[in-house]
C-alpha positions as CSV (number, residue, x, y, z in Angstrom):
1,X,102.7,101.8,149.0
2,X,106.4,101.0,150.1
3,X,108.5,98.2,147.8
4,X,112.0,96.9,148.4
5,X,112.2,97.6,144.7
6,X,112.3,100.6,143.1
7,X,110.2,101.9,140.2
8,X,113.3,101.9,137.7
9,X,114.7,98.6,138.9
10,X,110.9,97.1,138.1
11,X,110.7,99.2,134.8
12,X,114.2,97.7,133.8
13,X,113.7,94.3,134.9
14,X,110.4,94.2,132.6
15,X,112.5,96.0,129.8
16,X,115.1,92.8,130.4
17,X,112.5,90.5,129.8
18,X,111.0,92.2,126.7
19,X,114.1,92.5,125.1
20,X,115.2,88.9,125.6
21,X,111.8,88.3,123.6
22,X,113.2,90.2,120.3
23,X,113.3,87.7,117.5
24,X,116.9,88.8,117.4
25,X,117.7,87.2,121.1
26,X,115.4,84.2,120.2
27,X,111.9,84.9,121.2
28,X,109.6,82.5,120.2
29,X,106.1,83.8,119.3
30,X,104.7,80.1,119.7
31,X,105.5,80.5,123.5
32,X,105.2,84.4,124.6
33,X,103.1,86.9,124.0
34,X,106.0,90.0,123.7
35,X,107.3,87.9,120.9
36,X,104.3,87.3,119.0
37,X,103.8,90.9,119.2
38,X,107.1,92.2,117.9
39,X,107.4,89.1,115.3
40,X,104.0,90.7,113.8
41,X,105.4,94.3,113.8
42,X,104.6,97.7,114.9
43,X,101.5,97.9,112.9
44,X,100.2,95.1,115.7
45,X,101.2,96.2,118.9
46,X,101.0,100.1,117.9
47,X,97.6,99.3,117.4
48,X,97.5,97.5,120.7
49,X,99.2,101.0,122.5
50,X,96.1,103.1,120.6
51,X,94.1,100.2,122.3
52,X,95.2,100.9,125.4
53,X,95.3,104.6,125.4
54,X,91.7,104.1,125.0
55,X,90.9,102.0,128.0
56,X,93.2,104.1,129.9
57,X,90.7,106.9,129.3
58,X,87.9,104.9,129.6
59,X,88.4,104.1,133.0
60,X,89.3,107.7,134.3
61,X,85.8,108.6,132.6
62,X,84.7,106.0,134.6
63,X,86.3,107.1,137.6
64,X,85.0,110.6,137.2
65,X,81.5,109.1,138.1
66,X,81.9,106.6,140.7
67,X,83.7,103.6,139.3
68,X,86.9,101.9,140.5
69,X,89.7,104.2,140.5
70,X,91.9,101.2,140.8
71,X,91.0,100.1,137.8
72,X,93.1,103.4,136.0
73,X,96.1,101.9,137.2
74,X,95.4,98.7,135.8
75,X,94.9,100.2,132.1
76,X,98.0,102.5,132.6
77,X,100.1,99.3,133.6
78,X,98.8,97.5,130.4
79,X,99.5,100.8,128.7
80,X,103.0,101.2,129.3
81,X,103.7,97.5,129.3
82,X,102.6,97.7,125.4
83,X,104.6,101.1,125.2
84,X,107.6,99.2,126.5
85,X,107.3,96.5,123.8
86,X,107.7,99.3,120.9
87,X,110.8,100.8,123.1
88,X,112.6,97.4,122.9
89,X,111.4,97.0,119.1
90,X,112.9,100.5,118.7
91,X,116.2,99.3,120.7
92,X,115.1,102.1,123.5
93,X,114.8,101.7,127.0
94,X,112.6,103.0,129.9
95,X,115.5,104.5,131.1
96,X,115.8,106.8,127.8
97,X,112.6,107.9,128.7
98,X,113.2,108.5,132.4
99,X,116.3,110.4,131.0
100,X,114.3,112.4,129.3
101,X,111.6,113.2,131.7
102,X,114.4,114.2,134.0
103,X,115.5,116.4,131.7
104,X,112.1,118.6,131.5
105,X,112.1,118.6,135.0
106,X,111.4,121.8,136.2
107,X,110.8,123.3,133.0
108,X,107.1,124.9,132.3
109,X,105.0,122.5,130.4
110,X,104.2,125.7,128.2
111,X,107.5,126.7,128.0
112,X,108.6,123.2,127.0
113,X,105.7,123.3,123.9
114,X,106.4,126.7,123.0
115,X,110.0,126.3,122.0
116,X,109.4,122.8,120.4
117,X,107.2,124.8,118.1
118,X,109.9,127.0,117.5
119,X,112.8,124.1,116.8
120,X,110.3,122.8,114.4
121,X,109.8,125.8,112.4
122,X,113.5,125.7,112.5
123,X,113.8,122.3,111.4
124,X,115.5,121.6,114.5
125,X,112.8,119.9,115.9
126,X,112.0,115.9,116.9
């Protein structure tokens, strides 16, 4: 699949659009879904991300015995779309987090857990 676009220029014009939503920058929660969702709170569309986690899941189960594959992608798209909204609530960005899966790269998984156990124990740790 080949876009003129790339994956972080879709990402951030997404994250553009969420954030103009924030009840800060005038989102009105009578006319958009992103700013009913952050004008209820984090309690509402955390629950929503937990929701979608789930389906997420639910369809690789599926998968795993025959169903539409495609239909992964479509939960993971309505899974980080809902991850995105508590970013902009947070005043984050996809980019933070692409920053900061650039930053594991190429460092073991297991290596990676292993020494945030150890910051923690520290008191160092996220």
């Amino acid at each position: 699949m080949t876009s003129s676009i790339s994956s972080s220029d879709s990402l951030a014009a997404l994250a553009a659009v969420i954030e103009s939503r924030l009840p800060q920058n005038g989102g009105d929660p009578q006319a958009s879904y992103v700013a009913r969702l952050l004008h209820q709170g984090p309690d509402v569309f955390l629950k929503k991300i937990g929701e979608e986690a789930t389906e997420v899941v639910m369809a690789a189960k599926d998968a795993d015995h025959g169903g539409d594959k495609s239909k992964i992608v479509y939960e993971v798209a309505d899974l980080w779309f809902h991850c995105m909204v508590a970013l902009a609530h947070y005043g984050l960005t996809p980019a933070d987090v692409i920053a900061e899966l650039d930053r594991r790269a190429g460092t073991s998984g297991i290596e990676e857990k292993a020494l945030r156990r150890v910051l923690a124990r520290e008191g160092n740790g996220k």
